[in-house]
C-alpha positions in Angstrom: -26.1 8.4 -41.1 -28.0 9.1 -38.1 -28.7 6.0 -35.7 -31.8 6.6 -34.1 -33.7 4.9 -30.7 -36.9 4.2 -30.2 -37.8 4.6 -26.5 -41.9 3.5 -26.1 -43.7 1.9 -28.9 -46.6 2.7 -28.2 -49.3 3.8 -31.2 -47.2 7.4 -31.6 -44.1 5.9 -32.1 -45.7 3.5 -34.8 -47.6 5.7 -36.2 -45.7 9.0 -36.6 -42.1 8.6 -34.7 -41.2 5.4 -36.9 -42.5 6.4 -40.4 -41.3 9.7 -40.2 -38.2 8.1 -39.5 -38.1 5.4 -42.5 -39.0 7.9 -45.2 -35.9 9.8 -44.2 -32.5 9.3 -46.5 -30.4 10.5 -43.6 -31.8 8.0 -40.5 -31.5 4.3 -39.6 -33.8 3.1 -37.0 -31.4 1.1 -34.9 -33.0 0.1 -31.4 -36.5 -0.2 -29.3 -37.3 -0.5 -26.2 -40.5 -0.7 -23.8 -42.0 -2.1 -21.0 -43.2 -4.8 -23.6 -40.6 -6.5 -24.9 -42.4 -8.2 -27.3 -43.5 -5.3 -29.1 -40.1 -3.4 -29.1 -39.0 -7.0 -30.8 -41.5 -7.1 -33.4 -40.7 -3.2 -33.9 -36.8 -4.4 -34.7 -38.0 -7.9 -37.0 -39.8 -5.4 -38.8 -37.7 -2.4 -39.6 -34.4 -3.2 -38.9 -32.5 -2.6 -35.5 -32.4 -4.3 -32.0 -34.7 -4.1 -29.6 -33.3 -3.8 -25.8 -34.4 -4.9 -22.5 -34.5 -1.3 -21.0 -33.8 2.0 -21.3 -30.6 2.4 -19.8 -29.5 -0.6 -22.1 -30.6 1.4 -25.3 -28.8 4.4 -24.0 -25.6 2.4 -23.4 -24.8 1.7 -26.9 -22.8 4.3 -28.3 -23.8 3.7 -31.7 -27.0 5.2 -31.0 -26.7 9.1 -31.9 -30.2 10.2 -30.9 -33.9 9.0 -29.2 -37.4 9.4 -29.7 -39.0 9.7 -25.7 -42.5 8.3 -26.6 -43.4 7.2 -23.4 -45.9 8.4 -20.5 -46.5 11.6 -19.7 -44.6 10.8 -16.1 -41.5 9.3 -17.4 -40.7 12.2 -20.0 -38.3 14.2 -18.0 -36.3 11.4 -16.3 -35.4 9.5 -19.5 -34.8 12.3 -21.9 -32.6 13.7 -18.5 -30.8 10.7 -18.7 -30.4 10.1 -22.4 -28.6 13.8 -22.9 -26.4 12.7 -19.8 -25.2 9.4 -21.8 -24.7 11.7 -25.0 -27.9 11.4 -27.2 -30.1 14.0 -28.6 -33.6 13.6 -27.3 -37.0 14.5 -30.0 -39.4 13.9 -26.7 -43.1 14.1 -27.2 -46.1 16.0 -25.8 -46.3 17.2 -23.1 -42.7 18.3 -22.1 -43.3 16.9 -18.5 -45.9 16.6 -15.3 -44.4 19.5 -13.3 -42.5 22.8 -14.3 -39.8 22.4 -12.0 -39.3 18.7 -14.4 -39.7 21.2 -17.5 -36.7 23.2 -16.4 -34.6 20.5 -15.3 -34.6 19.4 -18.9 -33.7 22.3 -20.3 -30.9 22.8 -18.4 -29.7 19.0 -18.9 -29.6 20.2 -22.5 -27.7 23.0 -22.0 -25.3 21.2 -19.6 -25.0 18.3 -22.2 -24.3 20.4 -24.9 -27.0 18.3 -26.8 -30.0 19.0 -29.0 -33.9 18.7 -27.1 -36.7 19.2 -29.3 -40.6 18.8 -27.7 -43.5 17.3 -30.5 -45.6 20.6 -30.5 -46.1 19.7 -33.8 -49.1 22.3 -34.8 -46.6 25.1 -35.1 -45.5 23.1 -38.2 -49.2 23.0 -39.5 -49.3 25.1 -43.0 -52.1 27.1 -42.1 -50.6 27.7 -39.1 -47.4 29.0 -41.1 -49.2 31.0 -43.2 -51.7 32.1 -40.5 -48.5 33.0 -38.6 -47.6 35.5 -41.3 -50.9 37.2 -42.5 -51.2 38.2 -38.7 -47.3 39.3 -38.8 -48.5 41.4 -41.9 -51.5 42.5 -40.4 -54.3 41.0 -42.1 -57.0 42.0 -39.4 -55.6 44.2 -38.2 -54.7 44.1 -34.0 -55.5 41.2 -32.6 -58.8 41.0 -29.8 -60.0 38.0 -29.4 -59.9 34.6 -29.8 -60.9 30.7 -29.3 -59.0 27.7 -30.0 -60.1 24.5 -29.9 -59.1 20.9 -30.0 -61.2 18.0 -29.1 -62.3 14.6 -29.9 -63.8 11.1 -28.2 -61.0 10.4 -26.5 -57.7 8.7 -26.6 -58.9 5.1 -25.8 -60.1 4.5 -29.5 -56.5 5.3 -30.4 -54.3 4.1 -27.5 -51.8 0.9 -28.3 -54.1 -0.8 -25.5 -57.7 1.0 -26.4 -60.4 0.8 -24.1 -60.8 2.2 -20.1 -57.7 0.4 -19.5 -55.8 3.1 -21.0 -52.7 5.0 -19.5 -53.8 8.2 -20.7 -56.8 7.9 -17.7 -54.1 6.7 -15.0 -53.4 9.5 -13.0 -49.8 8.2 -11.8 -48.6 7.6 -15.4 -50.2 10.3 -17.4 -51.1 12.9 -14.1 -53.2 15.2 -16.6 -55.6 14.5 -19.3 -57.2 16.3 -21.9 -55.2 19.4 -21.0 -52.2 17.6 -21.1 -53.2 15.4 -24.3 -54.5 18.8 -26.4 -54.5 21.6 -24.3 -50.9 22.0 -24.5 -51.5 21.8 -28.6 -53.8 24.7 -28.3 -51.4 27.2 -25.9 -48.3 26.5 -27.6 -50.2 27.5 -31.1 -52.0 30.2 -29.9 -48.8 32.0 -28.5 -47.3 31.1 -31.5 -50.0 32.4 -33.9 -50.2 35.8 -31.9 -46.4 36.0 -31.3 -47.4 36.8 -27.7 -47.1 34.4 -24.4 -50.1 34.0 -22.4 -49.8 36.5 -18.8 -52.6 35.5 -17.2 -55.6 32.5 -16.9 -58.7 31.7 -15.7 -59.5 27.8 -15.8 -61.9 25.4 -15.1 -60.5 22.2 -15.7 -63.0 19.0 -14.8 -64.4 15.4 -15.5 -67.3 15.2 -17.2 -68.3 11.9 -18.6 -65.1 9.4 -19.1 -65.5 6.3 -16.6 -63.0 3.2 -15.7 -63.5 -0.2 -15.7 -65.3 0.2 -12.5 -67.4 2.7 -13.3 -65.8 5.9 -11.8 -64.8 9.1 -13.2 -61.4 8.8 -14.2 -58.8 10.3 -12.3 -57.9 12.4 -14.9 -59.3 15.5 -17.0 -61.5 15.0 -19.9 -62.7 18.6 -20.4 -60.7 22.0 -20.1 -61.7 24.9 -20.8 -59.6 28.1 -20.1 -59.7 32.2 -20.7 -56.4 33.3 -21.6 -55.0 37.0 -21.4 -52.0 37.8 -24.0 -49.1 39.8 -23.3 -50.4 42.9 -25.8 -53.9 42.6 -24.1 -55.9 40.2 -26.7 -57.8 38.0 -24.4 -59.5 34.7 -25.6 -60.6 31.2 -25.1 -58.7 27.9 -25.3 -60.6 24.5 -25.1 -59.9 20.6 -24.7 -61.9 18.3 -24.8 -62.2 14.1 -24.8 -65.6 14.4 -24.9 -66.2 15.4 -28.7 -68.1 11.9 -29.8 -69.2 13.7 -32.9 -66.3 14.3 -34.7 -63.3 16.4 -34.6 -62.6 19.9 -33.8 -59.1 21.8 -34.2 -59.9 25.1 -35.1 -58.8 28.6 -34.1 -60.9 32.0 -35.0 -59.3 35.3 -34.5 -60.8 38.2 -34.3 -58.7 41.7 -35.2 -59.8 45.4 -35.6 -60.0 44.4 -39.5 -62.1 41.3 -39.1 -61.9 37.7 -38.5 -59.0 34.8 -39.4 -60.3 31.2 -39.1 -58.2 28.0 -39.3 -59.2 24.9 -39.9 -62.5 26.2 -39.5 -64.5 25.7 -42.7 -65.0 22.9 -45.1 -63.1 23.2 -48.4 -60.2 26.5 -47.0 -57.7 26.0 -44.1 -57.9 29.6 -44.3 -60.4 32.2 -44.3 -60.1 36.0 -43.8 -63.4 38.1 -43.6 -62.8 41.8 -43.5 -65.3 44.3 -42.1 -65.3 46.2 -45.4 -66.5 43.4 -46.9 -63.3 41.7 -48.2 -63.0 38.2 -48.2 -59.6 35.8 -48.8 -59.3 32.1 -49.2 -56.7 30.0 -48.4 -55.9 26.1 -49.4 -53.1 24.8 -47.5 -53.6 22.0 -46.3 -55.7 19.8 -44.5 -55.1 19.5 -40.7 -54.2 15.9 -39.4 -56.6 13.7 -37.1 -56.2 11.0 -35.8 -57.7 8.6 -38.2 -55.6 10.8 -40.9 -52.2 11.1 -40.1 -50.4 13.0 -42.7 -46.2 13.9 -42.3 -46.0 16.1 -39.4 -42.9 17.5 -40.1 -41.1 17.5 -36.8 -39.1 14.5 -37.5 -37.3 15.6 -40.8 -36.9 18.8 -38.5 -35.1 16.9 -35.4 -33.1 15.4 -38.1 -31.7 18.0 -39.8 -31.0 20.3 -36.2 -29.3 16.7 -35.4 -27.1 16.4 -38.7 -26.5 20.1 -39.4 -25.6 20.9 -35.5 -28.9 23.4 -35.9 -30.8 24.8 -33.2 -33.8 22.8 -33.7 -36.9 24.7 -34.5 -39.0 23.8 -31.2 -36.4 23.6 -28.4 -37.4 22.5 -24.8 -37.1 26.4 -23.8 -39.4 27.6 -26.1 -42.1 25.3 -25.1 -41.4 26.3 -20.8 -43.8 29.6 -21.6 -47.0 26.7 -22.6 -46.0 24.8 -20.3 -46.1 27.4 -17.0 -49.7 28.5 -18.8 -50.8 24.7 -18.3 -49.8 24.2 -14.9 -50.9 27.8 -13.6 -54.4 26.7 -15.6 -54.5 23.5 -13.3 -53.8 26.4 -10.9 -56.4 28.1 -11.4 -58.5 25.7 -11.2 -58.1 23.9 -8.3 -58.0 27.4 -6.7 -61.2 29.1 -8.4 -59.6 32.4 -8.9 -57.3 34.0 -12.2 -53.7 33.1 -12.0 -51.1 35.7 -13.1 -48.2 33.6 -15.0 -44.3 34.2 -13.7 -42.2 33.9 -17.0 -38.8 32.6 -15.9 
């Protein structure tokens, strides 16, 4: 049975990280910890477990096999570092880490530690996204051209564990990027792995639009990106993300091949739909992608387990995700710069 920690239980941890966890035969949640003790205790008189006065006392235990790293964006790399040092496999969440150089430094903790590091880019376990994956494998509109991609919505505040301007997701120290970081990342990990192809090159404009503090002021951190990515096999296309969707949500992706048109999540009543220029047309029901106000099993946690328990690979490793990653940073690049930003693949 694997022993699981909770590190940060915050609303993705209680809402995704612990459920996931529970509905598994082959997990027992058995410690939780965070900067509020109080709610890691309540976590534990819940479901089961202990909850522990800090990190380093959660990694201590040797009981514990494994950790979910659901804290802030700027804490990522130095406690899923220092969990694969004391001997734990580390599920961390989005995004990997603040800087590249961070990114790598995981990675290579992994390898050194000889333990498992999965990243929650949970979208490449979508089904459309599967199945998407494949009809452009096979061809279905032919070569690939274009593209956009989109994910946006109001804002994390509404779903934060402490909602309203107060939230960390707008502190620059703790979270360092926003919407970018938030769903942009979503976005350029799928797209590369829709088309099979990392992105070479960007041109970004990344900028605060509307989101104010409790004092009124911008926030310190994105709430709008918007980005033109070129492919490695010359497709070129858009990727946007935005906190600033008050409508309602949007995370769709239309392709656009020498055959026609793929879009995903696009239309009411088909995850799919292919349009051909002959006049063809194919459906698809999948599934329905989540939201946040419907969170459905993401798969990435049965997925962690079973790399854990079966000595796997696991099917998003921390190295796979380094290509999104240098896209993201050479966006924020770009940027700040005003020019297009050619990526260097390590």
């Amino acid at each position: 049975m694997m022993q699981v920690g909770i590190i940060g239980c915050g609303r993705i941890s209680q809402e995704r990280h612990i459920p996931e966890y529970l509905a598994n035969p082959d997990v027992t949640l058995a410690g939780y910890t965070d900067f509020n003790m109080a709610r890691a205790q309540g976590l534990a008189e819940k479901f089961g477990g202990k909850a522990y006065e800090s990190v380093e006392a959660l990694l201590a235990d040797p009981a514990i096999d494994a950790v979910s790293v659901c804290t802030a964006n700027n804490t990522h790399a130095q406690i899923t570092i220092q969990a694969l040092a004391a001997g734990k496999h580390v599920l961390c969440e989005k995004p990997m880490a603040i800087t590249l150089e961070e990114c790598e430094a995981m990675v290579a903790a992994a390898k050194s530690s000889g333990k498992k590091l999965m990243i929650d880019q949970n979208q490449r376990f979508a089904g459309a996204h599967q199945k998407a994956r494949q009809l452009l494998k096979q061809g279905a509109i032919g070569r690939v051209l274009t593209f956009r991609t989109t994910f946006g919505h109001g804002g994390p505040e509404t779903w934060s564990i402490d909602p309203g301007v107060n939230s960390w997701f707008f502190d620059r120290k703790k979270a360092a990027m926003g919407a970018m970081a938030d769903l942009g990342i979503h976005k350029t990990d799928l797209i590369q792995f829709l088309l099979g192809q990392r992105v070479v090159a960007t041109t970004a404009h990344i900028c605060t639009l509307d989101k104010r503090d409790a004092t009124g002021q911008l926030i310190g951190v994105d709430d709008n990106a918007i980005c033109i990515y070129e492919m490695e096999q010359g497709a070129v296309g858009t990727m946007t993300a935005s906190w600033t969707y008050y409508a309602g949500e949007d995370n769709s992706t239309v392709i656009y091949g020498t055959k026609g048109e793929m879009r995903i999540y696009d239309e009411p009543g088909y995850s799919i739909t292919v349009s051909l220029k002959n006049g063809e047309k194919a459906l698809y029901q999948v599934d329905q992608i989540q939201t946040n106000e419907h969170q459905t099993k993401s798969g990435i946690i049965d997925a962690f387990v079973q790399a854990v328990t079966q000595n796997e690979e696991p099917k998003i490793t921390g190295e796979s995700v380094l290509s999104a990653m240098r896209a993201v940073f050479a966006s924020i690049e770009s940027s700040e710069m005003g020019r297009r930003v050619e990526i260097q693949q390590g």
